[in-house]
TINU-979782 format. One record per residue (C-alpha): x, y, z. Coordinates in steps of 0.05 Angstrom, whole numbers, plus 5000, padded with zeros to 4 digits. Example, Ala and Ser with C-alpha at 12.3 -4.5 7.8 and 13.67 -1.06 7.14 Angstrom:
<nodes>
+------+------+------+
:   c1 :   c2 :   c3 :
+------+------+------+
: 5246 : 4910 : 5156 :
: 5273 : 4979 : 5143 :
+------+------+------+
</nodes>
This chain:
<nodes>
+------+------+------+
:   c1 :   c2 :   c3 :
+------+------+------+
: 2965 : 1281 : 4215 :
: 3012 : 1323 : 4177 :
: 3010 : 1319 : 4102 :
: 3064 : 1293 : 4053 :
: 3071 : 1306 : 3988 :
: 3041 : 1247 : 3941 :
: 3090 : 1205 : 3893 :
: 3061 : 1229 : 3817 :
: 3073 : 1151 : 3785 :
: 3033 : 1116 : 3746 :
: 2961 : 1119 : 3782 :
: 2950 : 1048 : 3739 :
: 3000 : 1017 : 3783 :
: 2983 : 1056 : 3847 :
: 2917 : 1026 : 3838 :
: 2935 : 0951 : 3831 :
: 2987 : 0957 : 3892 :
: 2930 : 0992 : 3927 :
: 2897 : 0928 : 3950 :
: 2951 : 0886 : 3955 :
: 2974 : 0942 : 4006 :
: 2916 : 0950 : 4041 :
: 2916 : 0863 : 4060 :
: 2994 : 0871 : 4071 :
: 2976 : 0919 : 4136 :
: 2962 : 0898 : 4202 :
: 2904 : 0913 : 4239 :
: 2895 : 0954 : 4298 :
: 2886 : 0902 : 4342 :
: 2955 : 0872 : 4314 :
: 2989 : 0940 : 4315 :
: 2971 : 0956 : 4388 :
: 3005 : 0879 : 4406 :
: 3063 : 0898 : 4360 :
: 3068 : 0965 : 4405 :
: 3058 : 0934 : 4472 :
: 3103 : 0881 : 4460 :
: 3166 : 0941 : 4451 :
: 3141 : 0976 : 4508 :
: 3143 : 0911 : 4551 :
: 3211 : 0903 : 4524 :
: 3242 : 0979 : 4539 :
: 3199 : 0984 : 4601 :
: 3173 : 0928 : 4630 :
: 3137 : 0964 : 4691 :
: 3091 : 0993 : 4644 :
: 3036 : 0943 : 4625 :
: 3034 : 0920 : 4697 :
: 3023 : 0991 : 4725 :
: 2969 : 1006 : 4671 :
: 2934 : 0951 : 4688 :
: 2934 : 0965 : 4762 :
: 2901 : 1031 : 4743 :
: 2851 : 1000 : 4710 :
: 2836 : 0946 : 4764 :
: 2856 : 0993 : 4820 :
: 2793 : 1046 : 4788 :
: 2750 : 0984 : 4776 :
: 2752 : 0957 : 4851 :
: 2741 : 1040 : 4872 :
: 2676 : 1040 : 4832 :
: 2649 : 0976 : 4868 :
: 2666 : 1007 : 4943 :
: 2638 : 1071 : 4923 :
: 2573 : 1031 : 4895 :
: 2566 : 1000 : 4966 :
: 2583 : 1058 : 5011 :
: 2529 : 1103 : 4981 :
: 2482 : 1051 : 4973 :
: 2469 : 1071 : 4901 :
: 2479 : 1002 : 4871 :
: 2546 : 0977 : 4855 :
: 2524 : 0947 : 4788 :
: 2509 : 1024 : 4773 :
: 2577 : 1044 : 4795 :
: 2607 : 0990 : 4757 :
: 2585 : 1006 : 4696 :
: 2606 : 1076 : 4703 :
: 2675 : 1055 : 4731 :
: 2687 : 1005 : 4682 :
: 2697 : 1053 : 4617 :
: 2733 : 1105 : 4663 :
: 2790 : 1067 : 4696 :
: 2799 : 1030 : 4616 :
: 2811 : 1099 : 4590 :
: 2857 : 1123 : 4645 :
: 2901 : 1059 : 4638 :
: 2896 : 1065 : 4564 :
: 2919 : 1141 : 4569 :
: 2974 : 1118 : 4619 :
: 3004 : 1065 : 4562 :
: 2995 : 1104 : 4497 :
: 3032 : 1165 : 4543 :
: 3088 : 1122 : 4561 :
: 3093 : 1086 : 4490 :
: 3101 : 1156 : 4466 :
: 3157 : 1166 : 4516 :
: 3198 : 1102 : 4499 :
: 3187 : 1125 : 4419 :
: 3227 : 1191 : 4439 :
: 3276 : 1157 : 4473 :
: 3283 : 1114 : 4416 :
: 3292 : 1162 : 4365 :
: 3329 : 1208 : 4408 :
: 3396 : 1222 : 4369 :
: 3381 : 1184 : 4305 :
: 3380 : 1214 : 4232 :
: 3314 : 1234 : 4206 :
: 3278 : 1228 : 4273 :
: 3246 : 1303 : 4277 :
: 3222 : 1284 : 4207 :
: 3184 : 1224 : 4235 :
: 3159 : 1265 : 4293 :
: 3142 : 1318 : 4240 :
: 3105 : 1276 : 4185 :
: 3060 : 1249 : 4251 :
: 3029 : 1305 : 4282 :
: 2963 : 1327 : 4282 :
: 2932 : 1379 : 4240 :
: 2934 : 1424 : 4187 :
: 3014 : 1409 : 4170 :
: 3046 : 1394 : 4105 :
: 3115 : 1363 : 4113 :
: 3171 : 1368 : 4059 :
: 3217 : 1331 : 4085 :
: 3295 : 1347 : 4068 :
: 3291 : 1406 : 4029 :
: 3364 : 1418 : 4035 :
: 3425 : 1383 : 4061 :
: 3497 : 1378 : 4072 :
: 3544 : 1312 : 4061 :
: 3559 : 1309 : 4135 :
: 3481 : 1292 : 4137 :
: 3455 : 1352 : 4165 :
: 3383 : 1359 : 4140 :
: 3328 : 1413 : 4135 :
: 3255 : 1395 : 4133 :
: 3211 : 1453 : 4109 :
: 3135 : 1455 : 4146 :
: 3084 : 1494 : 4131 :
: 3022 : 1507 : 4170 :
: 2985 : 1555 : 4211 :
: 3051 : 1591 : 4243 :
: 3075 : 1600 : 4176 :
: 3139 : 1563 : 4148 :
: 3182 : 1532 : 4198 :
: 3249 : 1510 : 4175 :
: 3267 : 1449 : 4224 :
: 3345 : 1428 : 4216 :
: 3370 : 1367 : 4253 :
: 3451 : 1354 : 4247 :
: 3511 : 1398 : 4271 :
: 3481 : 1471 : 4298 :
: 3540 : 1506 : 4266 :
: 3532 : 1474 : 4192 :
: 3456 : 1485 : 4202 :
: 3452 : 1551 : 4219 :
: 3487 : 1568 : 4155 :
: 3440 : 1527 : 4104 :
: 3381 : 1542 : 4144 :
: 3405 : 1619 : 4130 :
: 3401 : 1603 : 4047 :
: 3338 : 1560 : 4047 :
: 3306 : 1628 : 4095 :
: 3330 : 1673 : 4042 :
: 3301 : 1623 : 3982 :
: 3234 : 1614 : 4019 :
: 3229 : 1686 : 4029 :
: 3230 : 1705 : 3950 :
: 3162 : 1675 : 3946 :
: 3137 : 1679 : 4020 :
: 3138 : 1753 : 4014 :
: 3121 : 1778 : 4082 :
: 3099 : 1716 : 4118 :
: 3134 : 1687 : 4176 :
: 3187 : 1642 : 4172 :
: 3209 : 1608 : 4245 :
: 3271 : 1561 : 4254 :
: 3284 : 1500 : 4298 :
: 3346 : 1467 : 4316 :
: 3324 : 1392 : 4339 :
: 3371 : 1375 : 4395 :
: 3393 : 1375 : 4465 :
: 3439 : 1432 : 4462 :
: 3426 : 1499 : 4484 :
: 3379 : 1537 : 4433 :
: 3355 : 1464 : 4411 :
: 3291 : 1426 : 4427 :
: 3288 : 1366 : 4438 :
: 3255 : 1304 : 4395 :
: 3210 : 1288 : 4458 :
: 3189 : 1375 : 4452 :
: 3190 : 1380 : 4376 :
: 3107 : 1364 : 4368 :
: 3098 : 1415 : 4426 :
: 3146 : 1460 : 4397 :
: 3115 : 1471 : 4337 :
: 3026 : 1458 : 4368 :
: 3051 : 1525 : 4409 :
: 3072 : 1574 : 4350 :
: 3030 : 1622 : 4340 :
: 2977 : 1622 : 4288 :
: 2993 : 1668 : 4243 :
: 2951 : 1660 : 4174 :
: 2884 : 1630 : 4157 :
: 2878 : 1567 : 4118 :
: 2864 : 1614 : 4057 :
: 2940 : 1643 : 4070 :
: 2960 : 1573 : 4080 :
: 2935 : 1553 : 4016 :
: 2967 : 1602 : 3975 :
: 3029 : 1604 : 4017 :
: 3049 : 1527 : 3993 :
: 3017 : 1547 : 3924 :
: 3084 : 1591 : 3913 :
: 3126 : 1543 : 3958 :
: 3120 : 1496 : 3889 :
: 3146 : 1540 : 3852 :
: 3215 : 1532 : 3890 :
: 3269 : 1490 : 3847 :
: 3298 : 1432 : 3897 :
: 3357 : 1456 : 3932 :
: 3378 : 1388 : 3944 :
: 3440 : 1375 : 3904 :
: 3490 : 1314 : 3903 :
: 3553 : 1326 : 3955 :
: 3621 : 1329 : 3929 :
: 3668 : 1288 : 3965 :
: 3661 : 1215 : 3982 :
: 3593 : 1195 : 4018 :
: 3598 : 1168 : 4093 :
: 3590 : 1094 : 4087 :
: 3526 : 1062 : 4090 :
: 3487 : 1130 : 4090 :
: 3441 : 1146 : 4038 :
: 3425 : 1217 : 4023 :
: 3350 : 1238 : 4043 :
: 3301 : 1250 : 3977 :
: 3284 : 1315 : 3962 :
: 3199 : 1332 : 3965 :
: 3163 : 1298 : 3909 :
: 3109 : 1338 : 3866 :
: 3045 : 1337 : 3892 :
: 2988 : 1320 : 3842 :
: 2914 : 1339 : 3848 :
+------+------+------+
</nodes>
C-alpha cells in the first residue's frame, strides 16, 4: 500500500489515541458486511451471481468425483476452496468496479486511488493547487516522480508545468511523468489510474528511490492560500506533512 507521510505531533498523545483507535475499528469480518452491503445496494446482481459461482463450481466438483470414480468426497474437498476463491475474486472485482464508479468525478478521488495501491509508493497528496480546486498529488516510486493533477486540463497543465520545473531543481536527471485523471482525451481514467501508474516503467532502484524523496523534503510547500473568495463549502486540500523517523 502506498505510503503517506506521518503527522509529527506529540507521540505522547499518538500513543494514548493508539488503543482507543485500534477498539474504534471494525473488524474484517465487519468490514467485508459493511462492503457487501454497498455492493448489494449499487448492484444487486452481484452477491447472487457470486454465489452461483461458488455453488455452480461446488456441484461440478461432486459430478466430476462420480464420473471418474475417484471419490467425490476427494473432489469435494478440492472443489470446495476453488469455486470460494473464484466467487470471492468475482465480488472483490466488482466491489472494486462500483468504488470507481463511485468516485468517478469527485474531488480528491485519484488521491484515494493513489494513497491505496500496492507497493513501493509514497503519496504526497496536494502538493499544489488552484482556488477553482484543481489539485496536484506528487508520487514517487519506482518510475520516478509522477505528478498526478485532477481538475480542469487547461489550469492543470499550467501548475503541473511549475511544480515539473520545482521538482526538477532537486530531481536532477530523474524522470518526472504527468497524469491528467479524467475522461477526456489525454486523461485516464479513475477506474485506469492504479494500472496507469503499476505499468510505468521502472526506472531507479530502491537506493535511487531513497535518495530521490530524501531531496524531495527539501522542497518548501507550494501550496499557498487563494486570493479571491473560496467556493462554498469547499475546503482547500492540506499540503504533505513532515515525515519523522
Amino acid at each position: 500500500m502506498a505510503k503517506k507521510p506521518k503527522d509529527t505531533s506529540n507521540s505522547q498523545a499518538t500513543a494514548k489515541g493508539g488503543a482507543g483507535e485500534q477498539q474504534k475499528r471494525p473488524g474484517r469480518f465487519k468490514q467485508l458486511g459493511m462492503v457487501a452491503k454497498v455492493v448489494h445496494k449499487q448492484s444487486p446482481k452481484t452477491i447472487p451471481t457470486a454465489v452461483g459461482i461458488f455453488v455452480g463450481l461446488v456441484a461440478l466438483s461432486v459430478v466430476g468425483g462420480l464420473v471418474t470414480g475417484g471419490g467425490w468426497l476427494y473432489w469435494l474437498s478440492l472443489g470446495i476452496p476453488i469455486a470460494f476463491l473464484a466467487g470471492f475474486i468475482y465480488f472483490t472485482r466488482s466491489a472494486q468496479k462500483i468504488q470507481y464508479t463511485m468516485l468517478d468525478g469527485q474531488l480528491g478521488a485519484g488521491m484515494a486511488v493513489l494513497e491505496n495501491m500496492r507497493g513501493d509508493w509514497s503519496v504526497e497528496p496536494g502538493v499544489t493547487a488552484t482556488r477553482q480546486m484543481d489539485v496536484v498529488h506528487r508520487v514517487v516510486g519506482r518510475p520516478g516522480v509522477v505528478l498526478v493533477g485532477e481538475g480542469d486540463p487547461q489550469r492543470l497543465r499550467r501548475i503541473i508545468g511549475a511544480e515539473k520545473k520545482r521538482v526538477a531543481r532537486v530531481a536532477y536527471e530523474m524522470p518526472i511523468y504527468d497524469v491528467l485523471v479524467g475522461s477526456g482525451e489525454g486523461q485516464v481514467a479513475i477506474a485506469d489510474l492504479q494500472k496507469h501508474m503499476m505499468k510505468l516503467p521502472r526506472n531507479l532502484d530502491k537506493t535511487k528511490v531513497a535518495e530521490l524523496r530524501y531531496r524531495l523534503k527539501a522542497l518548501p510547500s507550494a501550496v499557498q492560500m487563494p486570493k479571491g473568495p473560496m467556493p462554498k463549502g469547499v475546503k482547500m486540500p492540506k499540503g504533505p506533512k513532515p515525515q519523522t523517523r
